[in-house]
Structures are given as C-alpha cells and as structure tokens.
VEXVEXPA-528968 format. One line per field, with one value per residue (C-alpha): residue number from 1; residue in one letter; x, y, z. Coordinates in steps of 0.5 Angstrom, whole numbers, plus 500, padded with zeros to 3 digits. Layout:
k [NUM  ...]
r [A  ...]
px [X  ...]
py [Y  ...]
pz [Z  ...]
//
This chain:
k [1  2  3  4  5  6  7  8  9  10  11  12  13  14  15  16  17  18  19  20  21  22  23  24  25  26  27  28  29  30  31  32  33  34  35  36  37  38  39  40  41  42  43  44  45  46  47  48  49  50  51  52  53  54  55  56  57  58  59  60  61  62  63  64  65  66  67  68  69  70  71  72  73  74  75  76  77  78  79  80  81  82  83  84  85  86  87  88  89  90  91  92  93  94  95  96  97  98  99  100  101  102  103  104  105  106  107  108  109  110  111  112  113  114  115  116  117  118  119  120  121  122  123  124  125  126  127  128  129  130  131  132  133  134  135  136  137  138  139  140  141  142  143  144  145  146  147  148  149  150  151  152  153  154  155  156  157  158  159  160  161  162  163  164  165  166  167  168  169  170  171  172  173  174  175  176  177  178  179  180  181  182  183  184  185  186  187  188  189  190  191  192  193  194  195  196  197  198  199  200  201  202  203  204  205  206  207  208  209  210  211  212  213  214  215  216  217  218  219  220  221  222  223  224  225  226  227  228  229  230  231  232  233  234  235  236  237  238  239  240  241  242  243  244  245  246  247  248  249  250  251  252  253  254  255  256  257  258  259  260  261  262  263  264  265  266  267  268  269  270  271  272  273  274  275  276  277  278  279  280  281  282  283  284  285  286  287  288  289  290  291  292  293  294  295  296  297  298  299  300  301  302  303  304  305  306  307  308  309  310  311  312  313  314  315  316  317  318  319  320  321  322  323  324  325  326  327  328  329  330  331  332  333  334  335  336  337  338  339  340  341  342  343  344  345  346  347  348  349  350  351  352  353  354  355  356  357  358  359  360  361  362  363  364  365  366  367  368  369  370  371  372  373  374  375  376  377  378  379  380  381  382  383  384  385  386  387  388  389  390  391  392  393  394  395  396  397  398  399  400  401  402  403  404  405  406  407  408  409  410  411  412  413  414  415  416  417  418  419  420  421  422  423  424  425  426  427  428  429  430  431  432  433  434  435  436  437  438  439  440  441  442  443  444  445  446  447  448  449  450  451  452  453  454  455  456  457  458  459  460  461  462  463  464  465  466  467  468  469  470  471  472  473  474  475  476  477  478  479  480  481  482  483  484  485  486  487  488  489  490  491  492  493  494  495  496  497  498  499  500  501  502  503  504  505  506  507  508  509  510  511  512  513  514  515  516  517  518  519  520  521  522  523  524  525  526  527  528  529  530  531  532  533  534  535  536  537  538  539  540  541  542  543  544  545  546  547  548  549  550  551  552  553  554  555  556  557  558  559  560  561  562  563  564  565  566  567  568  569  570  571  572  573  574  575  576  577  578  579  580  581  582  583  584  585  586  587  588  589  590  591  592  593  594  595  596  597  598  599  600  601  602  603  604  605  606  607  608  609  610  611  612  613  614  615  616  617  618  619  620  621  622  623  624  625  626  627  628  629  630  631  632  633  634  635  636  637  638  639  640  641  642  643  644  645  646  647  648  649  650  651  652  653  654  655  656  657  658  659  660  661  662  663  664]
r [X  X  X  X  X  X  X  X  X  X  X  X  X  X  X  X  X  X  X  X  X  X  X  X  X  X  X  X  X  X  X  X  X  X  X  X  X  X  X  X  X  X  X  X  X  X  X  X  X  X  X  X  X  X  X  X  X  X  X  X  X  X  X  X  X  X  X  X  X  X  X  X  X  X  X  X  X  X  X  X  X  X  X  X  X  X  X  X  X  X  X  X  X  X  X  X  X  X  X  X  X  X  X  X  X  X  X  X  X  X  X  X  X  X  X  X  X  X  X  X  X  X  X  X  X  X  X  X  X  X  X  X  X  X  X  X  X  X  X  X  X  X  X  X  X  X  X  X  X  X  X  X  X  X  X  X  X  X  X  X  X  X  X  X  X  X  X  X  X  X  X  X  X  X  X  X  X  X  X  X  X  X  X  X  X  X  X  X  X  X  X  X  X  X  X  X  X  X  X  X  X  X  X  X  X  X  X  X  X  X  X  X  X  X  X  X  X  X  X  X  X  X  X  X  X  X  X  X  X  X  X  X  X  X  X  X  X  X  X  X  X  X  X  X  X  X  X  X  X  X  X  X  X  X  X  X  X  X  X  X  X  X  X  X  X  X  X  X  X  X  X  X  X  X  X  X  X  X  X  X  X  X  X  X  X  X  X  X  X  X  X  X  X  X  X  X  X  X  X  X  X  X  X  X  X  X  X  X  X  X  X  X  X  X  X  X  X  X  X  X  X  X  X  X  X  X  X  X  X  X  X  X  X  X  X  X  X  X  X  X  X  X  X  X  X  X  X  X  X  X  X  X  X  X  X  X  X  X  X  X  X  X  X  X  X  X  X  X  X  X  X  X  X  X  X  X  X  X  X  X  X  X  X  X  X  X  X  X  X  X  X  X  X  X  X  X  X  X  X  X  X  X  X  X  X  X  X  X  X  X  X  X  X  X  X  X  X  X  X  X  X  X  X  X  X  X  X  X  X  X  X  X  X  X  X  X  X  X  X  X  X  X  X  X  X  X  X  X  X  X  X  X  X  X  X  X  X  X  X  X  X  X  X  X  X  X  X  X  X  X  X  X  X  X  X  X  X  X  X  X  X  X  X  X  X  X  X  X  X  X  X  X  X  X  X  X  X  X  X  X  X  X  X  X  X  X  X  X  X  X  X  X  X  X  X  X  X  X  X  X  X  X  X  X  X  X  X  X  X  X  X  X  X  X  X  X  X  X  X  X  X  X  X  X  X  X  X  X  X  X  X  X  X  X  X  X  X  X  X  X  X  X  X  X  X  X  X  X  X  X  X  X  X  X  X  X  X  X  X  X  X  X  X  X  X  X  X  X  X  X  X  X  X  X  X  X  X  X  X  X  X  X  X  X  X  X  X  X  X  X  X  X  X  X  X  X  X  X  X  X  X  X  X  X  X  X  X  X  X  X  X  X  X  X  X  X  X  X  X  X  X  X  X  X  X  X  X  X  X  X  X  X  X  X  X  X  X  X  X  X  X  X  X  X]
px [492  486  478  473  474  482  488  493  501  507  514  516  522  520  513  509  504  507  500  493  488  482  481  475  480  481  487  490  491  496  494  500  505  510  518  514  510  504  504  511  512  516  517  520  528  530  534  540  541  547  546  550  544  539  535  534  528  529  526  521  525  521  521  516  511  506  500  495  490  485  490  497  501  508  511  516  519  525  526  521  514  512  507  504  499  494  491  484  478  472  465  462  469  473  480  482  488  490  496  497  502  506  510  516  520  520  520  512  512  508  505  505  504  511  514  509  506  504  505  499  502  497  499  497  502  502  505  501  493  491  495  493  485  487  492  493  488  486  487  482  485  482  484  480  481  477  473  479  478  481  476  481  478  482  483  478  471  471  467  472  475  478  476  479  475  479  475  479  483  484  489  492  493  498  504  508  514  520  519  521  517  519  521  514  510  508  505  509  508  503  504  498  500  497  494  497  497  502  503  506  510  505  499  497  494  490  489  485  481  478  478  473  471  466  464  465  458  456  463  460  454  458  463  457  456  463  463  465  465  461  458  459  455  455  452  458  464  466  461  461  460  452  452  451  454  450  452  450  452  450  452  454  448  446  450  448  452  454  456  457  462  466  472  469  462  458  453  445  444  437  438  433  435  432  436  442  442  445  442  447  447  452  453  460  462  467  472  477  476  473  474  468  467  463  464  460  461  468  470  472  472  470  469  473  470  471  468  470  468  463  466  465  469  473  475  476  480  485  485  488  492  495  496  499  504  505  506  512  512  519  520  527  526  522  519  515  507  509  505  509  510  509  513  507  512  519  513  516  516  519  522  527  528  531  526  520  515  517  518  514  510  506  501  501  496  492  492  490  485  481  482  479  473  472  472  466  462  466  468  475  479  485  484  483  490  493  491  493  499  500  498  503  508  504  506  513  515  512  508  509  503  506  506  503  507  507  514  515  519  520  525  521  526  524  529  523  517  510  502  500  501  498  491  492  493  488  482  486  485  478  476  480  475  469  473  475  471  477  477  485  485  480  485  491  487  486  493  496  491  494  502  499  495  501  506  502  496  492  494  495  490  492  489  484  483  476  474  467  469  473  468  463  467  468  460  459  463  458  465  462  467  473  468  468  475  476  471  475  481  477  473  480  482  476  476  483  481  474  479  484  478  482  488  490  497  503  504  509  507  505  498  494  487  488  490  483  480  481  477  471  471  473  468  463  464  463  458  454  458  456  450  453  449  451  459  456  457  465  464  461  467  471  467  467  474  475  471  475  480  475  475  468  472  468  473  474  480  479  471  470  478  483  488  494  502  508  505  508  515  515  511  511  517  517  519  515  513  506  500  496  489  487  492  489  489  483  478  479  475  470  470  469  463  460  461  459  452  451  451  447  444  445  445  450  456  453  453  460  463  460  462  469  472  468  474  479  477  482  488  486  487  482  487  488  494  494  497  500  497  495  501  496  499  502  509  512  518  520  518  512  506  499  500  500  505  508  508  502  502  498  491  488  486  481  478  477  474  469  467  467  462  458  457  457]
py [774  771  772  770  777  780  776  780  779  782  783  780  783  790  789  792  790  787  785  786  782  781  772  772  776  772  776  776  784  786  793  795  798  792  794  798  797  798  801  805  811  817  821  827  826  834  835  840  841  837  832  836  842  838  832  827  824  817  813  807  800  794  792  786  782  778  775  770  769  773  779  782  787  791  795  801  806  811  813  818  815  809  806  800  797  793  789  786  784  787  783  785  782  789  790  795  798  803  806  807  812  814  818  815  821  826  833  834  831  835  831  835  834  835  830  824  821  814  810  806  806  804  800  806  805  804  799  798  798  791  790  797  794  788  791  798  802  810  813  818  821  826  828  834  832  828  827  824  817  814  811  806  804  798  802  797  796  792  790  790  796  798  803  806  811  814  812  815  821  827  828  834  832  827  826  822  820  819  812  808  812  808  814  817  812  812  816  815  812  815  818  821  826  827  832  837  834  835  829  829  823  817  821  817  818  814  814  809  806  801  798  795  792  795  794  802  805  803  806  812  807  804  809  812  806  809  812  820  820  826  825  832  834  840  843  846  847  853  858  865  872  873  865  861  856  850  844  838  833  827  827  820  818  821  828  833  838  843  849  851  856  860  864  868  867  862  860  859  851  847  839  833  829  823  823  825  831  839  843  850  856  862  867  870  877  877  873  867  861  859  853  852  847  843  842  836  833  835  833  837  838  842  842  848  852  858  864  867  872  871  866  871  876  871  869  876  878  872  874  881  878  874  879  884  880  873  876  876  882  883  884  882  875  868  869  875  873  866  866  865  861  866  867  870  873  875  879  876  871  864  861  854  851  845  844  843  843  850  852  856  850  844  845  853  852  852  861  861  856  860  866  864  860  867  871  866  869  877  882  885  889  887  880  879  883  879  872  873  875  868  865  868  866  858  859  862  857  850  848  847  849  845  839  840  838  840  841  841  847  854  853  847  842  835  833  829  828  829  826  831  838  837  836  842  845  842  844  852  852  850  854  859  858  860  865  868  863  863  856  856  854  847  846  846  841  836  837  836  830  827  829  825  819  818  817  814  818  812  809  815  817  824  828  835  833  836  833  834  842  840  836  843  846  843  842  850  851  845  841  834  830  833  830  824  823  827  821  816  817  818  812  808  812  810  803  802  804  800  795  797  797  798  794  802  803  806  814  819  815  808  809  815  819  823  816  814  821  821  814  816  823  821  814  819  825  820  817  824  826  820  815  810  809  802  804  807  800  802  808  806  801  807  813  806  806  813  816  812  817  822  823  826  829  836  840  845  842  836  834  831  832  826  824  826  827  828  836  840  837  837  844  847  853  848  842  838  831  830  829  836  838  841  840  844  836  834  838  833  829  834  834  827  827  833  828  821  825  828  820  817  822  820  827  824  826  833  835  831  836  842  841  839  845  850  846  848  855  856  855  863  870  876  879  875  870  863  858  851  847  847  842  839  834  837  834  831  828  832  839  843  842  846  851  854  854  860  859  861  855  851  852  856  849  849  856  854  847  850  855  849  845  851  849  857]
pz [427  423  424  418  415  417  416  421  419  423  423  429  430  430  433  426  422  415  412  412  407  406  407  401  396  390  389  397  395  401  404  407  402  400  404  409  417  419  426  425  430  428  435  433  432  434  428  428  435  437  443  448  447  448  450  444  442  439  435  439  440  441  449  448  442  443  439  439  433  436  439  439  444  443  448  445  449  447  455  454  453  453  448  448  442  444  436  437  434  436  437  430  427  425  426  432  434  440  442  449  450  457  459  464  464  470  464  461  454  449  442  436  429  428  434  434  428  426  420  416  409  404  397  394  388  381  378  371  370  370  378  380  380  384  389  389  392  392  399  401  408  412  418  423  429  432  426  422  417  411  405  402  395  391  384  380  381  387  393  398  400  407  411  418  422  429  435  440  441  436  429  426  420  416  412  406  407  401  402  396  391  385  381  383  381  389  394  399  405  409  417  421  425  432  435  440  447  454  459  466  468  468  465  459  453  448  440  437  430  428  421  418  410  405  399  397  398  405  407  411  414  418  419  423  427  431  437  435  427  423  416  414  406  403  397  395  398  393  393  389  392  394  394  401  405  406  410  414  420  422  429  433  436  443  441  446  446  440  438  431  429  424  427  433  430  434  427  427  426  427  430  429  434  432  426  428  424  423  419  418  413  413  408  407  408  404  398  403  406  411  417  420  426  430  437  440  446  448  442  435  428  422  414  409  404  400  397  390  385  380  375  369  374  376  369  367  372  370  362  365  369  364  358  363  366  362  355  353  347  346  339  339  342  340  345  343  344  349  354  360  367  372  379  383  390  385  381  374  368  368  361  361  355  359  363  359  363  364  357  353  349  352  357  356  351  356  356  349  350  355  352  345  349  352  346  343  348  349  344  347  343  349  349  340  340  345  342  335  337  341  335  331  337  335  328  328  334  335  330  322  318  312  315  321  326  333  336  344  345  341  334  332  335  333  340  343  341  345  344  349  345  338  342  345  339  334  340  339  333  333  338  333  328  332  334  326  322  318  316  314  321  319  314  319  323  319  317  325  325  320  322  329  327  322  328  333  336  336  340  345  351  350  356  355  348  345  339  339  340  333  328  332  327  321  322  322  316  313  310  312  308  313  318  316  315  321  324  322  325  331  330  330  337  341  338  341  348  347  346  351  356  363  361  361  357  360  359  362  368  369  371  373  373  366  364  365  363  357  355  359  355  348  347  350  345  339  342  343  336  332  335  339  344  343  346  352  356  354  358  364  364  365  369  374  375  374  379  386  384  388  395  398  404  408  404  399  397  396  394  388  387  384  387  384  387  382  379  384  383  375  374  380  383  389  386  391  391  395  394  390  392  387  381  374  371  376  372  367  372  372  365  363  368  364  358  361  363  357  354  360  363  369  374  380  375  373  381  382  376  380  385  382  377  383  387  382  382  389  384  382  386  387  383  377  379  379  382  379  385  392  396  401  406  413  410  404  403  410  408  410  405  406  400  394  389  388  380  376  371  366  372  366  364  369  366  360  361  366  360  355  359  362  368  371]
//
C-alpha cells in the first residue's frame, strides 16, 4: 500500500504490517521495529492449566490476505473469534487501521487486558547516536481508555514524526514484550492491551486508530481533529498539601454530555462550548493519588495526580529516614558509616559487593549529597553527625586522599574502573565545603580531578556532575588559581562535547537520555560560570534533541518524565525490564533544563523542570521511604508492571537536585 504521504509494507504470509515510512524521508526510517510485525495478536494463551482442564486459546492464524495500493484486508481466526483487519487510507491522506473482532463460538468471549492485545512495535531502539537520530524513535504511549494514542518522535530533531490516535473502541493500558531486546538496548516490543469487553456469538466489536505525520509541534492539533480524542493539560500534576489541582480538556467537537469525577465525588467544572474546553479545580483532603476521570458521551478517560508533603517535610522525613535505617554503624564492619540499599517489605538493609549497583558506593553518593545540601540551609545535630561519619566511611573505603582515586566498591579495589563516581564525589566534597568551610576538601578536588582527567575524563559524559557547584566553592574561598586550573580542565571537557555535538559516544549503554544530559548541563554551567555566550547555540543542539525523550501524557508519572527502561533491573529488588515512570535519573531532565534556562532565558524549560522533579517526588513515602523507580507498563517481559519497586535505591538523587536548582 502507497499514498503521497504513507508507504504500506506486509508479510504476506502472516498478513502484518513489516514496514511503514515515510515517502519524503531522505532517510527511509522503517517505523516498525526490524524482526518484528506490525498488527500481531496475542490472544491470551491460558498458561498452566493443561489442554484436558480447559478451552485452549490459540494464537490468530492467517485464513485470508489481500491488498491493493489504496487498502488491505486479513482475515485471523483461532476457532474462538474471528478478526478481520481492514487497512485504508482516508480522504485527508492518514493511515487507518481497524480490527473487527467476532465472536464464531457458542460460550461468550470475554476481552481483557490479559487475553487480547495488539502488537505496534516502534523502532524504539538504540543502536548509536548518529543512526538513533535518523531512525529510531522516542515512543510516548498513553493509554486511558477511550482517550489513548502514541506521540512517536524520531530521537533527532526532525519534522517528521508519527502519531496513532484511537478512534474507535477503548484501551486498557499497554505492554513490552521480551523481543529481541539487544542485550537491553531496546525497549521491546510494544503490545496495546484492550479494554474489558463480553461477545455473545456473532456480536462483533470494533478497535480502530488512525495514523497520521506530524511535524512534532502540531501532533496534538491534529489529534484533535479524530472523533473522541481529549487534550488533558495541568498545571502540575504533582501537587503539595494545601495546593490545588488545576486541569484542562479540550473536548472532541460537539461534546454534549460530561461528567467529571474522582472516586465517588462528582467534581465542579465550568465548559466553554465554543472552544471545546473544561475547566476543573480539586483540592485534595489528604496525601495519595488521585485518578480523575471524564465521561463524555459514553465514552471515557482520565488523568492522574498526586498530592505530597510540603517539600521541606518531605525532605526532612526522608533524611530520618535514612540515618535511622540505611546507616550501616556496626564498629566492627567496613561497612560502618555506608549508606545503604534498602528493602522496604523485608524491613532490612542490602549489601552485595558482587553486584555493584547494589554495593555500597557508586550512585549511594547520592544520601550524602542531599544531606550535605541540606545542611547548607539547616542546623542539625543528627544529620551533621551522621554525614561525617559517611565521609569517614568515604575516606576509609573508596576514595584515596593521596592520589585521589575514586574506587568502585569498599577496599579500594582497583578491579574496575568507573567515570561516573569521582563526580559524584568531587560535587560531595564541594558541597562538604560549604558545609565546614574546611578547605582540605578543595584540596581533595583538585586532586580527584586531576586522577580523573588523567584517566580519561575528558572524554567522559558523566552524569549528575556540578561543576558549577565545584568552581562556587573554590570562589567562596577566593582560590582563583584552582579556578583556573579547574577551568581548564572543564574547558577541555565541554569543547570535546561541542566537538562531539550529537555524535553522542557510547557509554554503559549505546545511547540514552543521561547521555544527553550531561551536555546540555555541562556546556551550560560553563557558559554561566565563565561567559560563553557564544557556546549557547552548542547547547541548544543538545536540549533539542534531549527534550523528545519527554512525553506530556495526563499523568503524574509520566509528564515532563524520560523514557527510560533498563533501571529497574539493574538497581532494583525486582530485577524487572520495562520502561520506568519516573526512574531517579529523569531528574537529570529537570536539571538540564533548569541549566539551559538560566543561560537562554527561555521559561518553557523552567516550567517543563517543575513539573519534572515534582513527578519524581512519587518515588518517596509520607514515612520516609524511597523507591528506586516506578515499573509503568501493565506487563514487561511477561510479568506484571504498575508498581514501585520495593528497594530504596539512588532516588535520593532527585532530592538533592531539586535542593540544588530551588525550584521549591
């Protein structure tokens, strides 16, 4: 199938899409994930249970294919239902697709999240920069029912994008299946699962959605042109307590009948019919989440929000938190003074020494971080006790104060060398200054910095680094010869990113949004520190191409969050691949556009990094707890998502950022 705007490819043997492009991409990007088909049903195979227990549902076989330029039509059945997947172009040029589906067996067939989904797999694979921003894309899915759609953006800066809306039917949510995942350099492949719905024999029901290009502006203009699509907008979508939540809808044209409630409670709303729109405000009683939805016309959806403690409560809650139960202060131990993972239902503290994402080094700096931060600003007898027996365990264990090295675990092991963990460090100790005004930790960064550019640093696009945090220091002690060396070496670093520019390098993963982060947040700090404006045009280069790994879904989860994957199953108690809604690291996000606006000025970045690190905030507890990262789907890799991990680990990253760019 061929139109002046789609090319249509199929498997002609299994009746499913292999390829959909664009026909004025210079590139020829192939939307549909390479090894995979567009269009796949999984029908729920009942597992465990044998064939002599129980009905068997198989998998969809192919009974019929045919196509022309302008439409195509399979026919599946697996004895049960029959579906028939009709594939046209409409008048305006779009691409639709719908799947009638039948019921040919005597018993009811019930649909459900768990027993009918459909596969769309967007190329949402990394393989190296400079292929990822021609033909990869950022896939930012929601699914609420009635209201569900996928904004596709191609990972660099382009006008041609691919946007899905449902125009028929309801979604329940979606799923990533373990599909060549590249040794997690992929996200799987996508599966939107369906809405609950019963079939007698011969009822049939109908999913469809339209396809359409956009040029990554314009996507939610014309996603308004479909027949039951609903732009929600909130100001935030994580709120403090005493704050209210403030939302919008525009409403598909001619919308007569809305209802706007929240839980039990039918909500207050005013609606301008000439421009569509609904106007609401709640305030909540009481901390927790809250799903509020909008019944229109029959039809359904909703948006999610969340209601925390004030930030300094939040904060200090937290800090307690983890000196009372992630301090590790056995006498008799290396360990004495590490802060730990912690496992939040078995009520206890993780060490692995094997593992080292679950050591006690590396991205732990990140509980020393927000507590000194926090002392810049409080006097506190507990937590000033409590950091500087951390600094102690530093010293003892995985720094060298008379080289400078960093190690990657206790013992000073020199087994593997890490880039990430002497930033860290080096941003501790200048925050240690401020602190103590103990200038022996100055010292101790310029020696780390000379260990670390020594050994590769330059080249390195380290994540979570200040070093405008680190030249504030050495200017409050008035030592501007250390600034200078220090400015050189930062110089060297930035200039090979501007020389660089989005050719990103490999890191521990092939690319990735705390790739990009470090460039945008880097270049802009020196800009700030040292005057180079003329750098700024090097930085928009980067905050362009970072800001398509942010989706604007009507969640709290998931607005102003990166996509990213692979977090739960490295430093997560569930070992869970799929995609994270908020991991700790999307507040680097929010911190690079905290950076970027300072240098441009530009406000939309300063309202996108609110709204950010306020979403992050979902991974901490009224009582303290933390959570390494919210697993969002409603399955990954054949396990059940929707949750938060059950190990408090590295989320205090997201603490101390928000501290550091006061946005609170």
């Amino acid at each position: 199938m061929k139109n002046n705007q789609f090319n249509i490819k199929f498997d002609s043997e299994s009746g499913n899409i292999i390829s959909i492009s664009n026909v004025k991409d210079k590139y020829n990007m192939n939307w549909c994930a390479p090894d995979l088909q567009w269009g796949k049903m999984y029908c729920g195979n009942l597992a465990n249970i044998s064939d002599g227990l129980a009905r068997r549902i198989h998998n969809m076989e192919l009974t019929s294919f045919t196509e022309n330029d302008n439409e195509a039509i399979s026919v599946f059945t697996n004895g049960r239902i029959e579906v028939t997947v009709k594939r046209f172009f409409k008048d305006n040029g779009n691409f639709a697709e719908r799947y009638i589906i039948k019921n040919i067996d005597y018993a009811d067939f019930f649909i459900s999240p768990e027993r009918f989904d459909i596969s769309v797999p967007f190329n949402d694979r990394y393989t190296f920069a400079d292929d990822c921003m021609t033909n990869r894309c950022n896939t930012h899915i929601w699914c609420a029912y009635n209201n569900s759609y996928i904004n596709a953006l191609k990972m660099g800066v382009s006008d041609i994008n691919l946007g899905l809306v449902l125009t028929k039917g309801s979604l329940h949510s979606y799923t990533q299946n373990q599909k060549d995942i590249d040794n997690g350099h992929s996200r799987g492949e996508f599966v939107l699962n369906l809405d609950n719905k019963e079939l007698v024999k011969n009822e049939e029901y109908v999913i469809e959605w339209e396809l359409f290009w956009h040029n990554g502006e314009d996507f939610y203009d014309k996603a308004l042109k479909t027949e039951q699509f609903v732009k929600i907008d909130a100001e935030q979508y994580t709120v403090f307590n005493g704050e209210e939540i403030h939302f919008t809808a525009t409403m598909p044209e001619n919308t007569k009948n809305i209802q706007v409630k929240c839980g039990d409670d039918n909500l207050v709303f005013s609606y301008d019919e000439e421009s569509q729109k609904l106007d609401c405000i709640y305030k909540p009683e009481k901390n927790g989440e809250y799903r509020i939805f909008i019944n229109y016309d029959g039809k359904k959806t909703y948006a999610d929000f969340l209601c925390v403690d004030k930030f300094d409560e939040l904060v200090k809650k937290r800090i307690d938190f983890i000196i009372d139960k992630q301090q590790y202060k056995r006498s008799d131990s290396p360990l004495c003074g590490a802060f730990l993972i912690y496992d939040n239902k078995e009520e206890h503290v993780v060490f692995d020494d094997t593992f080292f994402d679950h050591n006690a080094c590396r991205e732990r700096t990140g509980m020393g971080l927000l507590m000194a931060r926090y002392l810049r600003t409080h006097e506190d007898e507990k937590v000033r006790n409590s950091l500087d027996l951390y600094i102690e365990f530093i010293k003892r264990e995985f720094y060298d104060e008379n080289t400078g090295e960093v190690f990657n675990t206790i013992g000073k092991d020199r087994n593997q060398i890490r880039l990430y963990n002497a930033p860290w460090v080096m941003t501790l100790f200048a925050e240690m200054y401020f602190v103590t005004k103990d200038e022996t930790y100055l010292d101790n960064i310029l020696k780390m910095s000379e260990n670390y550019y020594a050994g590769g640093g330059y080249k390195f696009y380290p994540n979570g680094f200040s070093i405008k945090t680190i030249i504030e220091a050495f200017r409050c002690a008035k030592r501007f010869d250390d600034v200078e060396t220090l400015r050189q070496h930062f110089e060297a670093h930035v200039n090979n990113m501007i020389n660089n520019g989005i050719s990103y390098p490999k890191h521990e993963v092939n690319y990735e949004q705390t790739i990009v982060t470090p460039a945008v947040s880097m270049i802009s700090e020196y800009i700030s520190l040292f005057d180079k404006d003329e750098y700024i045009i090097e930085a928009k280069k980067h905050i362009d191409v970072l800001k398509r790994f942010n989706g604007h879904q009507p969640s709290f989860h998931m607005n102003e969050i990166p996509i990213r994957y692979w977090d739960d199953f490295w430093f997560g108690k569930s070992r869970q691949f799929g995609d994270v809604f908020p991991h700790y690291w999307s507040c680097l996000t929010g911190r690079a556009f905290i950076d970027y606006h300072e240098i441009s000025g530009a406000l939309e970045f300063k309202e996108a990094a609110e709204k950010c690190i306020r979403n992050c905030l979902c991974l901490f507890t009224e009582d303290g707890r933390g959570s390494c990262a919210y697993v969002y789907p409603y399955k990954t890799w054949g396990k059940r998502g929707q949750f938060y991990d059950e190990w408090a680990n590295d989320q205090d990253f997201a603490l101390y950022f928000a501290l550091q760019i006061n946005l609170f």
